[in-house]
C-alpha positions in Angstrom: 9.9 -171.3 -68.8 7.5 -172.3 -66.5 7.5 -174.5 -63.4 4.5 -176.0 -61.4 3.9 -174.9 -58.0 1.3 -177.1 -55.0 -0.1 -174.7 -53.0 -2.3 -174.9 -50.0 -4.7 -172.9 -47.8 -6.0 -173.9 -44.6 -9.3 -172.5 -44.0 -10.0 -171.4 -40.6 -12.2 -171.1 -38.0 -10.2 -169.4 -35.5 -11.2 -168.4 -31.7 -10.3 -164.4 -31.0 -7.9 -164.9 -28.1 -7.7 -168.3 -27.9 -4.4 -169.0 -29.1 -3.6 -172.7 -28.0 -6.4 -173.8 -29.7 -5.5 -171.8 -32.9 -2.4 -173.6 -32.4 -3.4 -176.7 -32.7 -5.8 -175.8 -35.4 -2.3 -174.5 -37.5 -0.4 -177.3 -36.3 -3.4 -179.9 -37.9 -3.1 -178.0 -41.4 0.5 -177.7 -41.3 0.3 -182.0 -40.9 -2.1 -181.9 -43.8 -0.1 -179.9 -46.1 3.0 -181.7 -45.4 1.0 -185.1 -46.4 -0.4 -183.8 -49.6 3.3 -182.6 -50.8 2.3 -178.8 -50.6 4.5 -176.4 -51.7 3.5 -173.2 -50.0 0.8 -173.4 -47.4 -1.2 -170.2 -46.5 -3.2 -169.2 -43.4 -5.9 -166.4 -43.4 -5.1 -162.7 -41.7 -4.5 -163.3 -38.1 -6.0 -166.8 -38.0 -3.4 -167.3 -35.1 -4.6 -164.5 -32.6 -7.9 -164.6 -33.9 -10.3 -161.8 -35.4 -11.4 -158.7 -34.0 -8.6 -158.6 -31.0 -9.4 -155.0 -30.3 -7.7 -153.9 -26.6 -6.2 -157.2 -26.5 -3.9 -156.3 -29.4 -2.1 -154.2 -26.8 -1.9 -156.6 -23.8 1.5 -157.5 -22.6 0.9 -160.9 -21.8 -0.8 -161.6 -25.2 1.7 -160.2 -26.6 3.9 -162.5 -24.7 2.0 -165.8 -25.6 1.8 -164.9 -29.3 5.3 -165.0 -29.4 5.8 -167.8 -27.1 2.6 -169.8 -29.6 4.6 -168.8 -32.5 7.8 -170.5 -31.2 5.7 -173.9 -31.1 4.7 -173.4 -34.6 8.6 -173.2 -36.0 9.5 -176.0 -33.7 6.2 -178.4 -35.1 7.5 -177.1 -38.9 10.4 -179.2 -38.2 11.0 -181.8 -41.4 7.4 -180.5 -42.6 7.7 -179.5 -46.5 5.6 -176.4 -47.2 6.7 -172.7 -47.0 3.8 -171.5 -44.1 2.5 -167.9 -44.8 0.3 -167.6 -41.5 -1.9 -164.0 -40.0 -0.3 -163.6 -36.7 -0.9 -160.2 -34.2 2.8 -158.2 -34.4 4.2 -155.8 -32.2 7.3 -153.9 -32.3 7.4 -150.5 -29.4 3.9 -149.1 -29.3 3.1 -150.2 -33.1 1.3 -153.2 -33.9 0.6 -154.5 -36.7 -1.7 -157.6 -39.2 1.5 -159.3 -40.2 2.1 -162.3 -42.2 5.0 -164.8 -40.6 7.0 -167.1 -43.1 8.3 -170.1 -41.8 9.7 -172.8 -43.4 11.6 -176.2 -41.5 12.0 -175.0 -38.2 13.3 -171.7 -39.7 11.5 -168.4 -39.3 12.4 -166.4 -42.7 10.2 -163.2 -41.8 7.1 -161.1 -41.9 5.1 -159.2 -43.4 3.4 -156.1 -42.4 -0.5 -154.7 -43.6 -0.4 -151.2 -45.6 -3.9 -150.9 -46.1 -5.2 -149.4 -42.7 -9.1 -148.6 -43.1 -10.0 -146.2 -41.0 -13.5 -147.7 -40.1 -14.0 -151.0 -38.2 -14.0 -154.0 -41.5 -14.2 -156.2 -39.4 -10.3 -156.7 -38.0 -10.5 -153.9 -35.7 -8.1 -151.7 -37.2 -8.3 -149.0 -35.3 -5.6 -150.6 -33.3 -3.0 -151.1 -36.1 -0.1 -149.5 -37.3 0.3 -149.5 -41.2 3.6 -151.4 -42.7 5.8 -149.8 -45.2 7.6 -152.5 -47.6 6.9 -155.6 -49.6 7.9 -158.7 -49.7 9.2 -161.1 -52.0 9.9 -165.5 -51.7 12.1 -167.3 -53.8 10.5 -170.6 -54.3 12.7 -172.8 -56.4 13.1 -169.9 -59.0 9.1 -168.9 -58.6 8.9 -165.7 -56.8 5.7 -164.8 -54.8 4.8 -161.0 -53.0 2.2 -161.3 -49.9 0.0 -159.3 -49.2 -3.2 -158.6 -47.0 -6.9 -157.7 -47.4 -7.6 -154.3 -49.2 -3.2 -154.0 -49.9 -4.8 -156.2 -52.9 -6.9 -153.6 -54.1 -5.8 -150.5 -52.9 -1.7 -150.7 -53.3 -1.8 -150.9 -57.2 2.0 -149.3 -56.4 3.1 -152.2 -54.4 1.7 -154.9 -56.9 3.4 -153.1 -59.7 6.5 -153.1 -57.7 6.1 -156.9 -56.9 5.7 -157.2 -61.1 9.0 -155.3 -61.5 10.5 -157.8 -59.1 9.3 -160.4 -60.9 6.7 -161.6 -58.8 4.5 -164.5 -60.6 2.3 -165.3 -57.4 0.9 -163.4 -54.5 -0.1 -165.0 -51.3 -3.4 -162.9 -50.2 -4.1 -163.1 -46.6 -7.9 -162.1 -45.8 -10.7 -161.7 -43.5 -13.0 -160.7 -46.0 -16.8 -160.6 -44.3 -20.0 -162.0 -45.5 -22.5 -159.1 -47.0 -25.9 -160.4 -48.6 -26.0 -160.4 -52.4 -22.0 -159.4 -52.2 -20.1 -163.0 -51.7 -19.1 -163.7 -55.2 -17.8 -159.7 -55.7 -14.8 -160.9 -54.4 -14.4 -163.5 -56.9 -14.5 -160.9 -60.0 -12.0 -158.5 -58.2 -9.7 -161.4 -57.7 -9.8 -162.3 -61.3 -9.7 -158.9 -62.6 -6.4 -158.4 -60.7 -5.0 -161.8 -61.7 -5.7 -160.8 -65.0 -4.2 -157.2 -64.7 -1.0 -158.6 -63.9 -0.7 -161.9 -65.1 -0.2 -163.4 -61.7 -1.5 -165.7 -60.1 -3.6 -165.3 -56.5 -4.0 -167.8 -53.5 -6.5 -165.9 -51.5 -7.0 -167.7 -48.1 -10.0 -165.8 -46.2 -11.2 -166.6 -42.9 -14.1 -167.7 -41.8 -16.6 -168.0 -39.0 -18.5 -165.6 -36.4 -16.7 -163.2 -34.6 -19.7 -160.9 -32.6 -21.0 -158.9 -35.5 -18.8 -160.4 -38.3 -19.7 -163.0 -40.5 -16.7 -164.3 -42.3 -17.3 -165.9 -45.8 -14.2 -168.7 -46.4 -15.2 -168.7 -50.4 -10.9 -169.4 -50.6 -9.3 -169.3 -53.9 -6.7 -170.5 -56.3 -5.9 -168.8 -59.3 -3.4 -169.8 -62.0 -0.8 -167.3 -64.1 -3.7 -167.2 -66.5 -6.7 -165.9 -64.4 -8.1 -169.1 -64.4 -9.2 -170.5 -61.1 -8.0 -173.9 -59.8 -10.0 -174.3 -56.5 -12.5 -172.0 -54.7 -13.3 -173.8 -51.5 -16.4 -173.7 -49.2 -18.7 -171.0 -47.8 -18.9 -170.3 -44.4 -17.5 -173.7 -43.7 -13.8 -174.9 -42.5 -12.0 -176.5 -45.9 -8.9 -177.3 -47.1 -8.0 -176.2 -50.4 -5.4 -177.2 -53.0 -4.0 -177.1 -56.9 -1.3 -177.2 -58.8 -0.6 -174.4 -60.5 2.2 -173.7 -63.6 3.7 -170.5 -63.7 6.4 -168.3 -65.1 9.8 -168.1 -63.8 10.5 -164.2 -64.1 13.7 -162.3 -63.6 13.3 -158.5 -62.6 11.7 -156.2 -64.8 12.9 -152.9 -66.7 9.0 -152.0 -67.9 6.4 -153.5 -65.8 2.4 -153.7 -67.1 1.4 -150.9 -65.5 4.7 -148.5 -67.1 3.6 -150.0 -70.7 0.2 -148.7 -69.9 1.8 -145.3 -68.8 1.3 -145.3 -65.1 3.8 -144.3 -62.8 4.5 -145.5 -59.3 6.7 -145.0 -56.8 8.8 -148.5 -56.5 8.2 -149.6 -52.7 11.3 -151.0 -50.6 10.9 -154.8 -51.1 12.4 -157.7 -48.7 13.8 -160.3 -50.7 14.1 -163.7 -49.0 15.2 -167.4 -50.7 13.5 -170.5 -49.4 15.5 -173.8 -49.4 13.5 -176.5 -50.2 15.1 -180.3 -49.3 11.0 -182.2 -50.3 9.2 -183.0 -53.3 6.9 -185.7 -52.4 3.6 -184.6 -54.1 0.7 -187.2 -54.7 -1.9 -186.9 -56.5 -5.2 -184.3 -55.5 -8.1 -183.7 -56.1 -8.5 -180.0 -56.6 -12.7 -178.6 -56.4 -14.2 -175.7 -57.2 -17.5 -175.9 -54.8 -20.4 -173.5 -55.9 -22.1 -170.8 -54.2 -25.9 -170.9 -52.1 -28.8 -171.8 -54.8 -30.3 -168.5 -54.0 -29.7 -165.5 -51.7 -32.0 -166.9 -48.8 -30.1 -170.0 -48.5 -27.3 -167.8 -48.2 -28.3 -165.5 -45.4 -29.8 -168.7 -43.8 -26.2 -170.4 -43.8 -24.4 -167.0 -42.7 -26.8 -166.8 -39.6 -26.8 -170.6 -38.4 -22.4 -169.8 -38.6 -23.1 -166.9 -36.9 -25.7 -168.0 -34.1 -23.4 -171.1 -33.8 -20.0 -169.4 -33.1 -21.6 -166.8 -30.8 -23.1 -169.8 -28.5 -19.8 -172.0 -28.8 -17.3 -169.2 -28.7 -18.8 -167.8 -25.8 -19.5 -170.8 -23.9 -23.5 -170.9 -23.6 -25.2 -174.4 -23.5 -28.2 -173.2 -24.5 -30.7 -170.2 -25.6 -34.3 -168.8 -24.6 -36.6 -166.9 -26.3 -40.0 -165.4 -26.1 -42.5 -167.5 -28.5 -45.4 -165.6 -29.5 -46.7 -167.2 -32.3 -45.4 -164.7 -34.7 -43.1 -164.7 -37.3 -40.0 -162.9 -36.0 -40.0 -165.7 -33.1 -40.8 -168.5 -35.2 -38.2 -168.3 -37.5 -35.3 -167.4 -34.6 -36.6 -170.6 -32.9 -35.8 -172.7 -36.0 -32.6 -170.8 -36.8 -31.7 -171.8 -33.0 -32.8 -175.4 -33.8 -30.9 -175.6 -37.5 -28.0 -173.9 -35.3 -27.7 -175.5 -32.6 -29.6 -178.6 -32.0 -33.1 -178.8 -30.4 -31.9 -179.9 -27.3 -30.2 -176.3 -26.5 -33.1 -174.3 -27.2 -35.9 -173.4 -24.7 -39.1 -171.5 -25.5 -40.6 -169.2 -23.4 -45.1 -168.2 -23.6 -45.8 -165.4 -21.9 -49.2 -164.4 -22.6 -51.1 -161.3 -21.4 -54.8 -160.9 -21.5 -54.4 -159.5 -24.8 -52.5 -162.4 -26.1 -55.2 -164.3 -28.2 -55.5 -168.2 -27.9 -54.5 -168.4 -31.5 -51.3 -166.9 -30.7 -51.0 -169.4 -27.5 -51.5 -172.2 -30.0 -49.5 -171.3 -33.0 -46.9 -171.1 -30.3 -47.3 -174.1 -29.0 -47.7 -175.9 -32.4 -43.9 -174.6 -33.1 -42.4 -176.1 -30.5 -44.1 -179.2 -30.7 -43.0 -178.6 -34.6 -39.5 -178.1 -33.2 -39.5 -181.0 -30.4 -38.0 -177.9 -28.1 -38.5 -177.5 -24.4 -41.2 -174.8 -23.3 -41.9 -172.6 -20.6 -45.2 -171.3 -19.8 -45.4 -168.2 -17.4 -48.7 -165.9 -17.7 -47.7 -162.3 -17.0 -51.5 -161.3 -16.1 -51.0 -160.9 -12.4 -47.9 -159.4 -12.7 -49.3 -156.5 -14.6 -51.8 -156.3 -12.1 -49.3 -156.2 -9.0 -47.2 -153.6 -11.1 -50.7 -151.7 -11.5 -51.1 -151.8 -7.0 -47.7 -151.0 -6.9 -47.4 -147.8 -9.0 -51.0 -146.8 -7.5 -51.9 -143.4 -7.6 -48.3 -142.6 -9.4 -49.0 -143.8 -12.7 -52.4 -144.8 -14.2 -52.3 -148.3 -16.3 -54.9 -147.3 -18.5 -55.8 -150.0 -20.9 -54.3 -149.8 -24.5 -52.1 -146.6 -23.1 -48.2 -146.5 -23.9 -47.2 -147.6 -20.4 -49.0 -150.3 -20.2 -48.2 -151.4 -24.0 -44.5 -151.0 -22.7 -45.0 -152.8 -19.4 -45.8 -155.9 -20.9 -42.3 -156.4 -23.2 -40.6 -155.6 -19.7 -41.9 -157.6 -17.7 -41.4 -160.6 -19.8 -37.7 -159.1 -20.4 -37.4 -159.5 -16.8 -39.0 -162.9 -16.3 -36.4 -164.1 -19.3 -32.9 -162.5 -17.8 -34.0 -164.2 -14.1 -34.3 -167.6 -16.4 -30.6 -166.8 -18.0 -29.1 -165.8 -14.7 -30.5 -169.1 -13.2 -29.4 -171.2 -16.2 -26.7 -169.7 -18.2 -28.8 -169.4 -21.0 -28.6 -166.2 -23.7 -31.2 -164.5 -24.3 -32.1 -164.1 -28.1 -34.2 -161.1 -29.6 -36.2 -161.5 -32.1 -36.5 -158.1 -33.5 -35.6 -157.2 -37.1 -34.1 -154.3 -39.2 -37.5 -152.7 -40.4 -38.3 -152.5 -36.8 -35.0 -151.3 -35.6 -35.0 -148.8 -37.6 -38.3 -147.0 -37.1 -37.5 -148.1 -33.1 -40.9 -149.9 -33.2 -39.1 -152.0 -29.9 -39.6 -151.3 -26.3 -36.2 -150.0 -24.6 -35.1 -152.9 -22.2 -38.3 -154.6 -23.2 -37.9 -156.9 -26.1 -34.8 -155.2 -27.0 -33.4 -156.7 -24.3 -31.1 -159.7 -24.8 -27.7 -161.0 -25.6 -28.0 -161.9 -29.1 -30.1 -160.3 -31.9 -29.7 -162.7 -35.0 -33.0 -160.9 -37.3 -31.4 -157.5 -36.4 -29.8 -157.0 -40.0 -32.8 -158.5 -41.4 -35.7 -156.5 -43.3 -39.3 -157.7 -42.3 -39.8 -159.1 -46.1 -36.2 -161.5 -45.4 -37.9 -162.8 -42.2 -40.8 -164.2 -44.6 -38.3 -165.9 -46.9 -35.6 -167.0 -44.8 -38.8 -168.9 -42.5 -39.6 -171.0 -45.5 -35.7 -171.5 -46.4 -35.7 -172.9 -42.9 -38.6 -175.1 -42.9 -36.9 -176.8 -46.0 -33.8 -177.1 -44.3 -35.3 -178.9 -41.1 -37.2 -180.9 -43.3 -40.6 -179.9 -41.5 -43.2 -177.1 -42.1 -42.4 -175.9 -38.2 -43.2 -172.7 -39.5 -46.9 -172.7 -40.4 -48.6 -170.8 -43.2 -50.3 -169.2 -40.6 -47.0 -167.2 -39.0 -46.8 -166.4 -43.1 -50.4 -164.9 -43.2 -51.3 -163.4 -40.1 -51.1 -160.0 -39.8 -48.0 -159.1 -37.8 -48.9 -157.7 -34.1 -47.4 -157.7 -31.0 -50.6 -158.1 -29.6 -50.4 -154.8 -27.2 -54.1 -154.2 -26.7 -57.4 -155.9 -28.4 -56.9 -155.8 -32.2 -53.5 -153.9 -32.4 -51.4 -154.9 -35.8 -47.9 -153.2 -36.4 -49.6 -151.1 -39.0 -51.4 -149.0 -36.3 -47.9 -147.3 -36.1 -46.1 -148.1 -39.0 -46.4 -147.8 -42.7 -47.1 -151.4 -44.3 -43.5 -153.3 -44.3 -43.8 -153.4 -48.0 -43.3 -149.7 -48.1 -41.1 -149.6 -44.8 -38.1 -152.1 -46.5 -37.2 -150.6 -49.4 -37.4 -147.2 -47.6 -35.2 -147.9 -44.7 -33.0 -149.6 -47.2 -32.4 -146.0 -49.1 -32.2 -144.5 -46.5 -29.6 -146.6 -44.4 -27.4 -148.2 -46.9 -27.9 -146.0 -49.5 -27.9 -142.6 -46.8 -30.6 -141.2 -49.3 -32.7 -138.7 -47.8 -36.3 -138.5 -47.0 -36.8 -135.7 -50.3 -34.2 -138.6 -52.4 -36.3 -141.3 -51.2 -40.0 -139.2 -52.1 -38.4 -138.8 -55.9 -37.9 -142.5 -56.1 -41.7 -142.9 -55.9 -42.9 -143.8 -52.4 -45.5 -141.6 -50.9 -44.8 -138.7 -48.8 -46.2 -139.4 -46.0 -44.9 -142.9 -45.2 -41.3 -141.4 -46.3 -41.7 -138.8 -43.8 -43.0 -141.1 -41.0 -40.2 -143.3 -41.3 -37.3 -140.6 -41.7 -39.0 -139.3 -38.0 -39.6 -142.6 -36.6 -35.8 -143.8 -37.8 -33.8 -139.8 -36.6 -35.7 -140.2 -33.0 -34.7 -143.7 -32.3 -31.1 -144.0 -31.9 -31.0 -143.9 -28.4 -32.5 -147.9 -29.1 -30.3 -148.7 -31.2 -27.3 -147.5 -29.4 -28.5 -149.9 -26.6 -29.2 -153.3 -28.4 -27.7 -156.1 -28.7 -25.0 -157.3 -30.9 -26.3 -159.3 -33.9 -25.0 -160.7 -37.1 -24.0 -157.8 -40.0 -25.7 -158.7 -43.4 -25.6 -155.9 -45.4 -22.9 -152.8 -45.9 -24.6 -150.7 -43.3 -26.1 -152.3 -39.9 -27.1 -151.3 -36.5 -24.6 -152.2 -35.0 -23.2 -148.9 -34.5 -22.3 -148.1 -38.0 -24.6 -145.6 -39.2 -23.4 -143.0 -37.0 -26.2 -141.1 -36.1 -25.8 -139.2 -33.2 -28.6 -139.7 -30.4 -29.0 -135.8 -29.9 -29.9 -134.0 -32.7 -32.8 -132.0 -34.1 -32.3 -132.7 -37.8 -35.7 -133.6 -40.4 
């Protein structure tokens, strides 16, 4: 026998800490789920508190408010129809926990706690959590659904087979999964695969938004009792998402799937609770299944603006200023900023040297005319020379030497953080992963900034995501020239990035072995790169941390970025 089931999830864009706001936010979707006759509506992981809580998750008072927030919630579920599933932060003595709160009516019915505890940062800072130790179980009108969250999906095979022996037709998946290029869809497959193992239906409802480093995907989905899938909402935008789906009514079992196949589990303790349902309005939907980004750059180029966005908003800015030098790095941050944020928040800033060519001046100047942005012109010539009286006898400002190469990236550092502390702008770098890693950046020089949106971006993405942009603006802002021109940061007469570093053709695929991959330099020699640029990268990349350590926050692309998760320690002797 089989009986249809309406479910809902609200996808979220939630504010870490913010939790009147999230409130409301919950409060809207409950509204919207009442009016479309949903059965069961679910939240993503702790879309009430917000992502990435870290020390917070152990403040009294927001402690306090959660559970003051979460009294609002039961009273505004008053005469509402769906069952709410919603991520909320709970504590209970000094253990705290990703928990899942039912509430249905004005009632609250329980919680449910996260087992799976990574012990590295994914993203929903888990270091801070305690890991729960039973399941779940809702009787829905004779359907019985499990919850679960994040990696309990895949990694608590034990406590889905229990939820099967229960009888369990449907699991509620709360999620914060995060956005990695080339990635998204995995999750789509694994999902399926699991749906399919068990015969069970899935309503994954994932989170997403930007939340400092994290980039989280939305991409929420419905599956059915037959592995098909009903609704997959948006990426990296808020949605609604809904289906009907028709599934089994089950009684407990004496031989789940995974005993027929001959696996063994211990049974977890399981909470049973029955929910009373008085509604059964349902209208007619409209369920979609939208489609992923056309290719991988529009993907990165959506993640970004999301991320860039949310870091500006969330964190109260009104605008951003960056250096404009006429090469590619700055180019394309300047029309990310304008695709982000609108032109009117973004300010440009030339600073040339008397090294800076007038080509560079004009392509400069061409982009923000490109861009209709506003633009700053301060010349740092005199200031080098004043630095040059000052330091005297002390230090020597040859021309083309180190210090005076370095000089230059700090004093326009300098000249943009007076411009922030004047304005309340951020500063955005413009530096990106090739050069992070090889520390071809000058420390608190044009490192230096509040926001680092390339820094998880190889030098050959910078190309591609620049012409993904122009065709998003709707303007060639970006020249072919910033394509072509050699890149330089125009240090000394006729200096190009290559005087120091191996081509970035060789340098990307390197660095990526190397860093997501931790190959090392011999395992990156025997995939066919020559020796010496291998070895000149391993050196340039081991002696560089202390950079890295030091930069600025930017958005996490890939499975292993600079944001502190390589782990390299900044004294060692290794090679």
């Amino acid at each position: 026998m089989k009986k249809a089931l309406r479910v809902a999830v609200s996808q979220l864009n939630t504010i870490t800490g913010a939790l009147n706001e999230n409130v409301k936010n919950l409060e809207q979707g409950i509204a919207l789920g009442h009016e479309i006759g949903a059965d069961a509506l679910i939240f993503p992981e702790l879309c009430l508190n917000g992502l990435n809580c870290q020390g917070l998750s152990k403040n009294r008072t927001f402690l306090r408010e959660t559970r003051r927030t979460i009294d609002e919630i039961i009273q505004f579920s008053k005469g509402k129809q769906p069952l709410i599933v919603f991520g909320f932060l709970e504590a209970e003595e000094d253990c705290h926990y990703s928990s899942a709160g039912v509430i249905q009516n004005g009632k609250w019915l329980g919680s449910y706690r996260k087992i799976v505890i990574q012990p590295e940062n994914d993203g929903v800072d888990t270091a801070f959590f305690s890991s729960g130790e039973e399941g779940i179980v809702l009787n829905i009108e004779g359907i019985k659904a499990g919850i679960v969250i994040g990696n309990d999906l895949w990694d608590r095979y034990d406590l889905i087979s229990s939820y099967d022996r229960y009888g369990v037709c449907v699991l509620f998946h709360l999620s914060a999964f995060t956005f990695l290029s080339g990635e998204y869809a995995e999750s789509e497959q694994r999902l399926f695969s699991r749906s399919k193992d068990f015969e069970m239906g899935i309503v994954h409802a994932n989170a997403i938004g930007g939340q400092d480093q994290w980039i989280y995907s939305g991409n929420s989905m419905i599956f059915d009792g037959h592995s098909r899938i009903k609704a997959r909402g948006k990426m990296l935008e808020e949605d609604f998402v809904v289906a009907d789906i028709e599934l089994p009514l089950r009684g407990r079992k004496a031989e789940t799937r995974a005993t027929r196949c001959g696996l063994r589990f211990q049974e977890w303790p399981v909470k049973r609770i029955d929910c009373d349902f008085s509604a059964s309005f349902k209208p007619e939907i409209n369920s979609k299944i939208y489609d992923y980004p056309e290719d991988e750059s529009a993907a990165i180029c959506a993640a970004l603006q999301l991320s860039l966005r949310d870091y500006v908003g969330k964190n109260r800015f009104e605008k951003v200023v960056l250096v404009l030098s006429g090469g590619i790095d700055s180019a394309v941050v300047a029309a990310l900023s304008v695709a982000s944020l609108g032109r009117e928040r973004v300010v440009g800033v030339i600073m040339p040297s008397k090294y800076t060519t007038e080509a560079s001046v004009k392509d400069a100047e061409e982009l923000a005319n490109a861009l209709q942005i506003k633009t700053i012109t301060l010349p740092i010539d005199d200031l080098m020379d004043s630095y040059g009286d000052v330091l005297g006898t002390e230090v020597e400002l040859k021309a083309g030497s180190l210090c005076e190469q370095n000089l230059q990236p700090r004093i326009r550092a300098n000249l943009l953080l007076a411009l922030s502390n004047h304005n309340g702008w951020l500063v955005l770098t413009t530096g990106n992963k090739s050069e992070w890693a090889c520390g071809y950046t000058t420390l608190f020089g044009d490192s230096a900034g509040g926001f680092a949106p390339l820094k998880d971006l190889y030098k050959h993405q910078v190309y591609a995501l620049g012409r993904t942009l122009n065709q998003a603006l709707g303007t060639p802002a970006i020249t072919e020239n910033h394509f072509s021109k050699v890149p330089t940061a125009e240090l000394y007469p006729g200096q190009t990035d290559q005087d120091r570093l191996p081509p970035y053709e060789e340098v990307d695929p390197i660095v990526r072995l190397m860093v997501e991959e931790g190959y090392s330099a011999d395992e990156v020699v025997k995939e066919g790169f020559r020796e010496e640029s291998v070895r000149k990268v391993w050196k340039m990349y081991l002696r560089s941390e202390f950079k890295r350590r030091v930069s600025p926050v930017g958005p996490k692309l890939t499975k292993v970025s600079f944001n502190g998760e390589q782990g390299l320690p900044i004294t060692q002797q290794w090679v």
